[in-house]
C-alpha positions as CSV (number, residue, x, y, z in Angstrom):
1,X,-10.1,-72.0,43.1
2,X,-7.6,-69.4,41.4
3,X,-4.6,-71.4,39.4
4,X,-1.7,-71.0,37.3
5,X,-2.4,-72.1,33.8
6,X,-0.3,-72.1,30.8
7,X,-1.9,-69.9,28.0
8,X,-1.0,-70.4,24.1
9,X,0.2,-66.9,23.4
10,X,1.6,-68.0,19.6
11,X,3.0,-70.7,17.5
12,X,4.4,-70.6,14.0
13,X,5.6,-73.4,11.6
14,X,7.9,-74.1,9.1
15,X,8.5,-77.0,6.3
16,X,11.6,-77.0,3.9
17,X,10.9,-75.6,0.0
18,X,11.2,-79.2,-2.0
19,X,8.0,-80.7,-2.0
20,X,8.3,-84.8,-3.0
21,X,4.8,-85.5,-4.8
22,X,3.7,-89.3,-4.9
23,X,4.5,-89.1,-8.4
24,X,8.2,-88.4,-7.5
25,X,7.9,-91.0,-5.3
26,X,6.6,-93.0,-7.7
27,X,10.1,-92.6,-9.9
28,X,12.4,-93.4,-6.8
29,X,10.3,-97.0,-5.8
30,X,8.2,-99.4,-6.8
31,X,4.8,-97.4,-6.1
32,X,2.1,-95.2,-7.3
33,X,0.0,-92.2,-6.3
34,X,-3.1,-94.0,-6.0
35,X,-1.2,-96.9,-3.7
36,X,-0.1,-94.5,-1.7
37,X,-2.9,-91.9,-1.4
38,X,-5.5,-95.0,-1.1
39,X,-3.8,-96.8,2.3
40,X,-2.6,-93.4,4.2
41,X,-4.1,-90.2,2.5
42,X,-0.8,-88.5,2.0
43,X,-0.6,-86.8,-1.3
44,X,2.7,-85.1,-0.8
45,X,5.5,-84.6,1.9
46,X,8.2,-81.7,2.6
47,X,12.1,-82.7,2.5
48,X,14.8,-81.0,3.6
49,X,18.1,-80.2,1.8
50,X,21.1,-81.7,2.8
51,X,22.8,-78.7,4.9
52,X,18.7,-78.0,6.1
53,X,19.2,-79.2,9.8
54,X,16.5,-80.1,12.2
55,X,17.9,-77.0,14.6
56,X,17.1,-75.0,11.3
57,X,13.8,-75.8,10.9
58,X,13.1,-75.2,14.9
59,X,14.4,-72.0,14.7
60,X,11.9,-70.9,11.8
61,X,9.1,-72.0,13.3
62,X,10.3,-70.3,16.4
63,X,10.6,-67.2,15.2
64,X,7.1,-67.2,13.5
65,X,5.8,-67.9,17.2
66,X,7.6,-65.7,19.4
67,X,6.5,-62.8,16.6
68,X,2.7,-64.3,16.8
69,X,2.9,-63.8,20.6
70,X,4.6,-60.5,20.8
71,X,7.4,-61.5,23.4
72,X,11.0,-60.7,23.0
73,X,13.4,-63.6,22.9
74,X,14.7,-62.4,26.6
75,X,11.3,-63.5,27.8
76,X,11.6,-67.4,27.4
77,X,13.2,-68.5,30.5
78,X,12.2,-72.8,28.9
79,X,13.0,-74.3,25.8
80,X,12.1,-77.8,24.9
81,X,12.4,-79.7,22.0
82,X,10.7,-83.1,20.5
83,X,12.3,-84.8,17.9
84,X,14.1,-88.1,16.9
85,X,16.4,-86.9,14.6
86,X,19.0,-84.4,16.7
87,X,21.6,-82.2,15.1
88,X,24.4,-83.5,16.9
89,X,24.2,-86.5,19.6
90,X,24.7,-83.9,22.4
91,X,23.9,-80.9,23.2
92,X,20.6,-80.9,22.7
93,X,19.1,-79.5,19.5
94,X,17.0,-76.8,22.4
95,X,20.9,-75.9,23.3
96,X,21.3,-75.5,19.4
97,X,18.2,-73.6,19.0
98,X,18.6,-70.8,21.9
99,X,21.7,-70.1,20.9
100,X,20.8,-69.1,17.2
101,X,17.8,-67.3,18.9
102,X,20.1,-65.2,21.0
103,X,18.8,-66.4,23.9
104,X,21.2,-65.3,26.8
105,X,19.4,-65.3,29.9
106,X,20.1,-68.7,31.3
107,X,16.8,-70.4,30.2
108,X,17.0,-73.9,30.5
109,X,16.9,-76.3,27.2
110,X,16.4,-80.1,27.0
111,X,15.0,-82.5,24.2
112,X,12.7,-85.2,24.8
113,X,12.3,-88.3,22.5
114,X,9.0,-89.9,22.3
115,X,8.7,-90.2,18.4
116,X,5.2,-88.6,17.6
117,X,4.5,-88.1,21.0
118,X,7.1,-86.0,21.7
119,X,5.0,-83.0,21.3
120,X,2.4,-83.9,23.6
121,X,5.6,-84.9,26.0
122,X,6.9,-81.9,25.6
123,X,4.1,-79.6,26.3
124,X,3.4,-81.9,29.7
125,X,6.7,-81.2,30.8
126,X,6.7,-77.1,30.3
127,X,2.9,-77.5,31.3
128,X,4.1,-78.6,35.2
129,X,6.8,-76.6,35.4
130,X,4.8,-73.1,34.7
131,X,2.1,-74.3,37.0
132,X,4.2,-75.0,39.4
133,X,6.1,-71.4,39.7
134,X,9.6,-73.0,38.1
135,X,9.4,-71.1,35.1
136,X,7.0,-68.4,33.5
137,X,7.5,-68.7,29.5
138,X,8.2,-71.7,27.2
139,X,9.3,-72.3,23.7
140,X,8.0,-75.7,23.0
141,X,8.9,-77.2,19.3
142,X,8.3,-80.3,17.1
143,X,10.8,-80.9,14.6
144,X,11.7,-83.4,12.2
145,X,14.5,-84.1,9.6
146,X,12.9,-87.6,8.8
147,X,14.3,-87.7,5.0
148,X,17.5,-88.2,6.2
149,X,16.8,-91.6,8.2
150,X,14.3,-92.9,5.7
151,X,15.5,-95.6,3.5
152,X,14.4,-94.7,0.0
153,X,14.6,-97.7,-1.1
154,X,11.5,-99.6,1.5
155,X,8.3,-98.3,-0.5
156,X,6.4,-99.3,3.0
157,X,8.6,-96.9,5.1
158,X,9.8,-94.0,2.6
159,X,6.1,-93.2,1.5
160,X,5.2,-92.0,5.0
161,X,7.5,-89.3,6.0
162,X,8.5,-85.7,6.0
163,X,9.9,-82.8,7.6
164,X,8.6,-80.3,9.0
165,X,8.6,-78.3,12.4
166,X,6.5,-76.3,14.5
167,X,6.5,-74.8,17.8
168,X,4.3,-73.1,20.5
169,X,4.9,-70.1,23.2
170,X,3.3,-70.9,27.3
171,X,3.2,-68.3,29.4
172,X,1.6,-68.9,32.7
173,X,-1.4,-66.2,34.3
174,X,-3.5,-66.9,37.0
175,X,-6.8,-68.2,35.9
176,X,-10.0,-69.2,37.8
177,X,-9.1,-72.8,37.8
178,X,-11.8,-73.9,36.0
179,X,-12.7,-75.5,32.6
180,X,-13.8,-72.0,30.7
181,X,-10.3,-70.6,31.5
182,X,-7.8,-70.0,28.1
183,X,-5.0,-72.5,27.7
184,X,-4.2,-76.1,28.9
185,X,-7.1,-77.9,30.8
186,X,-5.4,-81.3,31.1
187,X,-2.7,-83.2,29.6
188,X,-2.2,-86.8,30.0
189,X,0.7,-89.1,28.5
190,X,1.5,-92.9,28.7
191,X,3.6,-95.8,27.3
192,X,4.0,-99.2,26.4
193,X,7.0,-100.3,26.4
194,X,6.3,-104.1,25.1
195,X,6.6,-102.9,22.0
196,X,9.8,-101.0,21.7
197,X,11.0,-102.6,18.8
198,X,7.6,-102.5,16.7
199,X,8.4,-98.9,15.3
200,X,11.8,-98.3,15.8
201,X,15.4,-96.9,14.0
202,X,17.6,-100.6,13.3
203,X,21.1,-98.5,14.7
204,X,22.1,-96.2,17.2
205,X,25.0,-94.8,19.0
206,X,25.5,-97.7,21.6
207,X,25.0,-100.5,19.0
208,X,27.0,-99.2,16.4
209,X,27.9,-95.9,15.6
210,X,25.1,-95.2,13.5
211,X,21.6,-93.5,12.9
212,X,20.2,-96.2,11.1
213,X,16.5,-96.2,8.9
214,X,13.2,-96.8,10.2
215,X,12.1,-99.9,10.9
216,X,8.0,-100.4,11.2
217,X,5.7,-103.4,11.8
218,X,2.9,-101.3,10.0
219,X,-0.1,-103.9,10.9
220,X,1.0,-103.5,14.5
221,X,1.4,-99.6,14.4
222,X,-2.4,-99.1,12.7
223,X,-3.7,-102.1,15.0
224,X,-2.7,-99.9,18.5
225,X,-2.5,-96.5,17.2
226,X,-6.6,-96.2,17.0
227,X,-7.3,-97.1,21.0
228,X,-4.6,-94.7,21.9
229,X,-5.5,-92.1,19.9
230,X,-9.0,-92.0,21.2
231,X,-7.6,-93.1,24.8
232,X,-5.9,-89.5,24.5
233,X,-8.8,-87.7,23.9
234,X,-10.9,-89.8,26.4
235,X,-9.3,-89.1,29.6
236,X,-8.4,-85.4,29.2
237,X,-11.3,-84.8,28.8
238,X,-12.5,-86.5,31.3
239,X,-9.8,-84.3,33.7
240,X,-10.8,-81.5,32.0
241,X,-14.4,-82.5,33.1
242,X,-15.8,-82.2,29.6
243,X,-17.2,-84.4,27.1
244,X,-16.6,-84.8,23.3
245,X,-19.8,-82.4,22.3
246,X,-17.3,-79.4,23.9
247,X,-14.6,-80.2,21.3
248,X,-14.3,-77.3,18.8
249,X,-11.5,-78.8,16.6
250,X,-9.7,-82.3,17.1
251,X,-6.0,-82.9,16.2
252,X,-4.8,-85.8,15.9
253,X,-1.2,-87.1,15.0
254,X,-0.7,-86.9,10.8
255,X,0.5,-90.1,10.7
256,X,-3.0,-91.9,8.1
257,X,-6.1,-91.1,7.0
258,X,-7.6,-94.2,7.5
259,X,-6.5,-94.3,11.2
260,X,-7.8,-90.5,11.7
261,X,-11.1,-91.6,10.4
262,X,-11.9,-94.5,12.2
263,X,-10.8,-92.2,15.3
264,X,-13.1,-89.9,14.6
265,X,-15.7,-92.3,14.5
266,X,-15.0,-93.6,17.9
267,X,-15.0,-90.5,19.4
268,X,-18.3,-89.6,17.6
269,X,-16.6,-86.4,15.6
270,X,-17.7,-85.2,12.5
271,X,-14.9,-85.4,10.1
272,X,-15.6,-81.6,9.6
273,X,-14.1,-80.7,13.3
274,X,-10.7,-83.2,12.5
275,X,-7.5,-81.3,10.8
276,X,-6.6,-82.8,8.7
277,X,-3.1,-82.0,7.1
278,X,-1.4,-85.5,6.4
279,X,-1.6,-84.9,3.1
280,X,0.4,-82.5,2.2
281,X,2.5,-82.8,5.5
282,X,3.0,-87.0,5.7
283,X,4.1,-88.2,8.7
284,X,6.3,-85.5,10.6
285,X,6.4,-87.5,13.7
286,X,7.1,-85.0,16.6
287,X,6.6,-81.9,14.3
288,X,2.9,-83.7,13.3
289,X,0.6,-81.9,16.1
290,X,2.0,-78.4,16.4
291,X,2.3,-78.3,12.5
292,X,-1.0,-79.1,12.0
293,X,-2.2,-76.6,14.6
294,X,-0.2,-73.3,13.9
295,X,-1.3,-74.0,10.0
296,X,-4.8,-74.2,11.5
297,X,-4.4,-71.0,13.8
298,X,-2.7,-69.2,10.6
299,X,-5.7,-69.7,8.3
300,X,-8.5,-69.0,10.5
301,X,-9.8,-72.6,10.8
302,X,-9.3,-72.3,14.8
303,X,-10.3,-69.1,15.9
304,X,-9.9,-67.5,20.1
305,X,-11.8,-69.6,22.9
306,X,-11.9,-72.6,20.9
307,X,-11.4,-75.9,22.5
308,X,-8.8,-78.0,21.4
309,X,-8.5,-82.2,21.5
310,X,-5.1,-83.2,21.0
311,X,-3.6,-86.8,21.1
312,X,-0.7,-88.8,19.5
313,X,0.9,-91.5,19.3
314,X,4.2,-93.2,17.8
315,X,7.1,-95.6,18.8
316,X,8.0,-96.8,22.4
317,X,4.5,-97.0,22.6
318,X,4.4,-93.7,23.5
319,X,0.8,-92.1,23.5
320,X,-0.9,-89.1,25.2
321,X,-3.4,-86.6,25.0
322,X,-4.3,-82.8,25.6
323,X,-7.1,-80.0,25.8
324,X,-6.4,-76.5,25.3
325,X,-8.8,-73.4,25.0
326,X,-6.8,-71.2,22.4
């Protein structure tokens, strides 16, 4: 039966120009390359300057994908942005964003906050709306300006993150409604919110005026991350009516090594079909997924027709999943 379906037309990515090795780490706080790089794989991580905004960094990455997908800016009648660390309380960093685009057409633009889910969110939410006739084009983008609520001075926290952003162009076209059509197959998100404070910032507006630093419970984050993780992968699949042989490349969030391995292993892939960019990305939290996959697209690692396992997960719980044909 003939469908809508949302089609990856382009992405594009961007990370700021000061590069923090774990050597420079290693100068700030009580640490060392091989501490770090042994526990979570990350070699290196991106920072942003101090007048670098997240909205800049969105509209970079933007830019890269409207050019990969050969629309004008006129065309995007959605834009939708993941991230936890806003530009300004309100509006919303989208706002922010379609007006340094140009964007003048009325096209709607919201944020969504689910930490390292919030891609995965994201795309769900412009995924529904273009299937169901709302709207035709999306701009969906990750982005992260972590640095600036990291406390430097908590070697179990500041080790971790980075900034980054990336961001992804739907379009809807009517497809056959099958599993061998291009573009998104299934998407599935979820939440636990038990453990709200388990990964979390310690401030916010309401409380007290302020952004705050992250706050983790790391042996709590690893212990959950792996069922979700392959939980994500599981059951789109499943809705997708594949199985894990079909994958062509697997994505999971950049958040550890260890964790992406032992994920892999559940899911019986071969490290060889995992991207892998923690390590020179670190922890980008919403920006994790579609950085990982527009550096992938960009280099020829993920070619047309392939078949795409996404899934994430990060604070709230928050957790989903996602299968795209490219």
């Amino acid at each position: 039966m003939r469908q809508i379906r949302s089609q990856l037309l382009g992405t594009g990515y961007f990370l700021p120009s000061k590069v923090m090795t774990n050597d420079d780490l290693s100068r700030i706080v009580d640490t060392s390359d091989e501490w770090i790089s042994t526990r979570t794989g990350i070699k290196s991580r991106c920072i942003a300057a101090d007048d670098e905004y997240t909205s800049a960094l969105c509209v970079n990455a933007a830019k890269k994908a409207i050019a990969n997908s050969e629309i004008a800016v006129e065309d995007i009648d959605f834009i939708i942005v993941a991230t936890v660390t806003p530009d300004n309380t309100f509006p919303s960093t989208a706002a922010k964003v379609g007006k340094l685009l140009g964007i003048k057409n009325g096209a709607a633009a919201m944020d969504v906050n689910a930490a390292c889910s919030g891609f995965v969110y994201a795309t769900q939410v412009a995924d529904n709306m273009i299937r169901l006739g709302q709207i035709k084009t999306a701009l969906v983008i990750g982005a992260e300006t972590l640095s600036k609520i990291t406390d430097w001075t908590d070697r179990n926290t500041c080790v971790l993150f980075g900034d980054g952003a990336g961001a992804a162009v739907l379009a809807g076209y009517e497809a056959e409604g099958n599993n061998t059509d291009k573009g998104i197959l299934a998407t599935k998100i979820y939440s636990d919110v038990s453990h709200y404070d388990t990964l979390c910032s310690d401030s916010g507006v309401s409380i007290n005026q302020r952004s705050g630093f992250i706050h983790m419970d790391g042996k709590e984050v690893f212990r959950m991350a792996i069922p979700a993780l392959v939980q994500g992968v599981e059951e789109t699949l499943s809705l997708a009516n594949l199985t894990a042989s079909d994958i062509d490349w697997y994505i999971p969030h950049q958040a550890n090594l260890r964790i992406i391995d032992s994920v892999a292993k559940k899911l019986n892939l071969p490290m060889e079909k995992v991207i892998v960019t923690v390590d020179h990305h670190g922890n980008t939290s919403a920006a994790s997924i579609p950085l990982a996959l527009a550096e992938s697209i960009e280099n020829g690692k993920i070619k047309p027709g392939n078949i795409i396992a996404i899934s994430s997960m990060g604070a709230g719980f928050t957790w989903g999943g996602i299968i795209i044909r490219v």
